[in-house]
N, C-alpha and C positions, 0 to 999 in steps of 0.2 A: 385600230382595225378590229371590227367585230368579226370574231370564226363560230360561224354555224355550226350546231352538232348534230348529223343528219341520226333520226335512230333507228336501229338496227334487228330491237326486238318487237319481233314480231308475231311470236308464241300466245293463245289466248288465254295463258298464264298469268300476263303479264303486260305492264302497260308501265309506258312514260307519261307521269299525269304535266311533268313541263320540263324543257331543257336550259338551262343556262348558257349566255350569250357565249363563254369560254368552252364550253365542255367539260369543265373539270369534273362535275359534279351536278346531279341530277336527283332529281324525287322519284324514286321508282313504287309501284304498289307492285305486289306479287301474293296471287290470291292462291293460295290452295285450300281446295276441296270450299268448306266454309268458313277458312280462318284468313284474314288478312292482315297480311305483316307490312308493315310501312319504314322504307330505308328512306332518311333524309340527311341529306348533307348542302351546308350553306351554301347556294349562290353565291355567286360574288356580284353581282349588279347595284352597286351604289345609292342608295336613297337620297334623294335630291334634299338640300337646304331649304326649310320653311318659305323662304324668300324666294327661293326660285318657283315654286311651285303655278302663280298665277300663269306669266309667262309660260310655263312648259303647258296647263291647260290651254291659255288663247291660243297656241300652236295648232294642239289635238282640238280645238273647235276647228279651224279652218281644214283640217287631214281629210281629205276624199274617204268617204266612207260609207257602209252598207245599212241604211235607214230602217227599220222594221219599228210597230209598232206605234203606237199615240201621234194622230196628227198634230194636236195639240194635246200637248203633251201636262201631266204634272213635276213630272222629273224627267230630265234626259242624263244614260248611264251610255258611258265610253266602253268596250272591251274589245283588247286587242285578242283576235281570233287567228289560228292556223286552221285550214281548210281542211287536215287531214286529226286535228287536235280530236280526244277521245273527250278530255274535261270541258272543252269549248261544246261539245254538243251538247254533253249533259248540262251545264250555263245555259244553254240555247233551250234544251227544254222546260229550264226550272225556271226561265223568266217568261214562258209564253204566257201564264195566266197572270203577272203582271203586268206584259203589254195588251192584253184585253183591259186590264183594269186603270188605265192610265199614264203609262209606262212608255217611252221611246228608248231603244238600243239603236247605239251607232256602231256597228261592227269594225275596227279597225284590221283591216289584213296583213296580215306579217305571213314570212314564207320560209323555215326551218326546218321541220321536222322531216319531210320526206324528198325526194327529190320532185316528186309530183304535187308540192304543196305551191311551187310557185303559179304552175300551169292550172289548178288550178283557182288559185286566187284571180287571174288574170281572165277564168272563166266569168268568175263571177261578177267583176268589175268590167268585163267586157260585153258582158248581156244588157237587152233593151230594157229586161226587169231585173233589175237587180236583187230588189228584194225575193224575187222568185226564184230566180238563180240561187239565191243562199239559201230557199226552205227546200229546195232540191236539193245542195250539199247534204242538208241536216236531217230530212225524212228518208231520204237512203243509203245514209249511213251505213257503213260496214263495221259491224261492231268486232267482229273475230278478227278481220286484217287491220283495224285502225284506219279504214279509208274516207274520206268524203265520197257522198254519191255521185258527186257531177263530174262529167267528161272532159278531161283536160283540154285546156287552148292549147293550138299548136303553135307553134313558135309566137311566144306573147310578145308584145312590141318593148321596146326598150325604156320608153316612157312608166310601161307598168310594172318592169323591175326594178326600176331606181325609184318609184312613187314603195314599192315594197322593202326595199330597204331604209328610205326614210323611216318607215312606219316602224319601222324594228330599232332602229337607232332612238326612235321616239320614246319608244316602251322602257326600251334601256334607260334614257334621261327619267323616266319614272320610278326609277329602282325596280323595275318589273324584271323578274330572271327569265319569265316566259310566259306560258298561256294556259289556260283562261288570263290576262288583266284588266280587271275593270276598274275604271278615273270616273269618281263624279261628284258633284256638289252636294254638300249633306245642306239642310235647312238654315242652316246660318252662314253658307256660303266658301264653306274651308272645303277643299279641295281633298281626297279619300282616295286612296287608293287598296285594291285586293287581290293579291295572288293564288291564284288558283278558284276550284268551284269552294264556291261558299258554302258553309251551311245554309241549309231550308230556312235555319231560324233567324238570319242576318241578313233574309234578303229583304223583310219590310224595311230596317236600320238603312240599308244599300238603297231601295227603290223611294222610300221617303209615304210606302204605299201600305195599307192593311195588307197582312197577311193574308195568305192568297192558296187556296186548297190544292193542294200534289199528292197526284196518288202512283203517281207512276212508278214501278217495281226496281226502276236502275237508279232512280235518285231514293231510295231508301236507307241506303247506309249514308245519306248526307243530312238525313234528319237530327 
């Protein structure tokens, strides 16, 4: 049985950059003034067996998921997102100029962090545009509460909480503790996975794409 850790802080001090599936144990950053101290302690989310790996991506190919980016694509990049994730937006900002440049993201939705993460994820998978539903999560962002911008589903159907929990159960079978996760095929076809936002400088290695110019002022200390 997987137990959710809902989180609790909500001071703009401080942020949960991901939570592991138990709770024990969590990555917290806690900024003061301009110094940033970083507390980590191990997940416990299991890293899957070499062998397992194909399988668990054919899985995460067929997972209902939030498309943005390359119609035709040069590389297609998996990451498991929470709607209300502070790290998943800044991943969201730090790949848009590599989905201009050839890039497809498939968003996979997980629902953790708050209690308004499941409602809405359910928003967003429940819109006619999906993709637009999710760049309204992300362009109205609340950065001081940790909120996604978009307006919860009311009572979301039960179909898109159990499709929610699979996807969380998926990420686990990744050795994933939480979110940002991003699965994707590197150039010889081995299977990759990465917790948490990347550095700036691993996302060409990650997208399979030249280097790609960010100047935005919140993805700065990821350089």
């Amino acid at each position: 049985m997987l137990i959710r850790w809902k989180r609790a802080m909500t001071s703009s001090h401080m942020n949960v950059r991901f939570c592991p599936r138990s709770g024990a144990a969590c990555l917290v950053r806690l900024t003061i003034a301009a110094m940033i101290v970083t507390f980590t302690a191990a997940a416990d989310a299991k890293p899957p067996a070499p062998g397992e790996l194909p399988a668990l991506f054919a899985a995460l190919e067929k997972t209902d998921a939030v498309v943005e980016g390359a119609a035709l694509p040069k590389r297609i990049l998996y990451v498991f997102f929470d709607a209300n994730c502070w790290y998943c937006h800044l991943t969201w900002k730090a790949l848009q100029p590599y989905e201009k440049a050839g890039l497809q993201v498939r968003w996979v939705p997980v629902a953790y962090q708050k209690e308004s993460s499941t409602t809405k994820a359910a928003a967003i998978l429940l819109a006619k545009d999906r993709a637009a539903a999710f760049r309204e999560n992300e362009t109205r962002y609340r950065a001081r509460s940790y909120d996604g911008g978009i307006a919860p589903a009311k009572n979301p159907p039960k179909a898109i909480v159990a499709q929610l929990d699979a996807n969380f159960e998926l990420m686990d079978r990744f050795g994933l503790s939480g979110t940002p996760g991003l699965v994707w095929k590197d150039a010889a076809g081995k299977v990759q996975t990465n917790l948490g936002m990347p550095r700036l400088s691993k996302l060409p290695e990650i997208t399979g794409l030249p280097a790609q110019k960010i100047d935005d002022p919140e993805l700065a200390e990821f350089r």
